[in-house]
C-alpha positions as CSV (number, residue, x, y, z in Angstrom):
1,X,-14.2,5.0,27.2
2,X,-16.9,3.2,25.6
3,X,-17.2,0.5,23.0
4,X,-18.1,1.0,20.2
5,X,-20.4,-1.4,18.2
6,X,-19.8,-3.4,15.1
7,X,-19.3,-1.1,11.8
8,X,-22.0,-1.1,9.6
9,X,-21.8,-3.1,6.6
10,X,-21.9,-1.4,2.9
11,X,-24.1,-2.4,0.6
12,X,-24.0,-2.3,-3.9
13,X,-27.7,-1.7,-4.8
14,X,-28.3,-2.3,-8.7
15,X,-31.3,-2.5,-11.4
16,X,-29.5,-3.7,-14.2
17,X,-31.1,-4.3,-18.2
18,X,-28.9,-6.8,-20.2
19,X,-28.9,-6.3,-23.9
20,X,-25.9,-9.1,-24.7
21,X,-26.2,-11.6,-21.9
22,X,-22.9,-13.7,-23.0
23,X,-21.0,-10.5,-22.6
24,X,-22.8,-10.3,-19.7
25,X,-21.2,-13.7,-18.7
26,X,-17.8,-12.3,-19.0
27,X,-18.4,-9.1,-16.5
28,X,-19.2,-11.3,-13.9
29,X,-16.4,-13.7,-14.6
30,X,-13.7,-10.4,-14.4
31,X,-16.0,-9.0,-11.5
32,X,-15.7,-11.9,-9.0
33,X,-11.9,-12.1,-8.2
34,X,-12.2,-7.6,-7.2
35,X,-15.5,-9.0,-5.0
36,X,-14.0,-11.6,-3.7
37,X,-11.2,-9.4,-2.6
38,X,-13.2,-7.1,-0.8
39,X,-15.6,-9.7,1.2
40,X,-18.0,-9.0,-1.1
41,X,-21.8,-11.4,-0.4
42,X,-24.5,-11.7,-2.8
43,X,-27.7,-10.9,-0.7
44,X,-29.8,-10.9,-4.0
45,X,-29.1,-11.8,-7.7
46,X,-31.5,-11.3,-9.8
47,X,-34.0,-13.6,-8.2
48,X,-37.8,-13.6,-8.9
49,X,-38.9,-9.8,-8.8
50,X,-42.3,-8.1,-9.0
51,X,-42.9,-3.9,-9.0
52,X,-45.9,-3.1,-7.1
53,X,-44.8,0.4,-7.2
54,X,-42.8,2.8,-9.8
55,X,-41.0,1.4,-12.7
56,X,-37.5,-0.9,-12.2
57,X,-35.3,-2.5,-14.6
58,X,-35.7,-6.3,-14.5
59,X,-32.4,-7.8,-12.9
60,X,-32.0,-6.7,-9.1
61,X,-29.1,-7.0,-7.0
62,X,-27.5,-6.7,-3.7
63,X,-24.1,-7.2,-2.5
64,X,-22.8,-6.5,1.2
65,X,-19.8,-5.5,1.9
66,X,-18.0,-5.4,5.8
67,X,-17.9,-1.7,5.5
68,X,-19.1,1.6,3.3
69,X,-15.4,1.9,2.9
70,X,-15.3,-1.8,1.3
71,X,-17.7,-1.2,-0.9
72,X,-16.4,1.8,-2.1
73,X,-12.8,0.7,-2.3
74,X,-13.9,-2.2,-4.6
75,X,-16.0,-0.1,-6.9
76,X,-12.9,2.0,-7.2
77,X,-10.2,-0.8,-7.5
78,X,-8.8,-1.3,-10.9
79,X,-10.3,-4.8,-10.9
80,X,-13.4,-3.8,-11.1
81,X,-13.2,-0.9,-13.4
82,X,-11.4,-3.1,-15.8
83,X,-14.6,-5.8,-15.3
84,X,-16.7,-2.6,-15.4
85,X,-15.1,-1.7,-19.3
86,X,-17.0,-5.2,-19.7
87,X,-20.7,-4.4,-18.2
88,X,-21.0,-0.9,-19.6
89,X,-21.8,-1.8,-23.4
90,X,-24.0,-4.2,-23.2
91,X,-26.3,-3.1,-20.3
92,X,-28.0,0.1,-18.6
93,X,-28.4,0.3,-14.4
94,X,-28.5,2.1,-11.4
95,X,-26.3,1.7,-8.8
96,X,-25.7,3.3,-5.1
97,X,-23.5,2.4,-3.0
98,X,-24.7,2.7,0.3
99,X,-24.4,2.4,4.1
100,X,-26.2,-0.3,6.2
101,X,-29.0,0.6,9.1
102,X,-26.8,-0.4,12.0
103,X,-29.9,0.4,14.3
């Protein structure tokens, strides 16, 4: 029997445009407590961004997870849908969630 290696992490990919950014305030306020319930880590926040290539929306953002099924769960949870109610008027995104190179 062989061992097996560490599970690969999960990752939340975003490009997010803010239209209100005090309601914006309040998402993340009723997002944190669902991320921090899922080991959620902010591995990017909107930091200083350029676009050499195709077109991006200007806030960027990466949060890793200890697993896919983390990241999923918590997208899912009825924490973060409620803080999602929040987001959804007064911005536009993209998000995927995704599976870490475990390579």
């Amino acid at each position: 029997q062989t061992m097996e290696g560490p599970m690969a992490k999960g990752y939340w990919i975003a490009h997010n445009q803010i239209s209100d950014a005090e309601a914006y305030e309040a998402y993340k306020i009723a997002a944190a407590p669902a991320l921090r319930a899922y080991e959620a880590k902010f591995l990017v926040r909107a930091g200083a961004a350029e676009f050499p290539e195709g077109q991006m929306r200007p806030r960027t953002i990466v949060i890793e997870f200890p697993s896919l099924q983390a990241a999923q769960d918590c997208y899912n949870s009825s924490a973060y849908q409620a803080a999602k109610a929040l987001r959804t008027p007064v911005s536009i995104g993209d998000l995927v969630i995704v599976e870490g190179y475990d390579g």
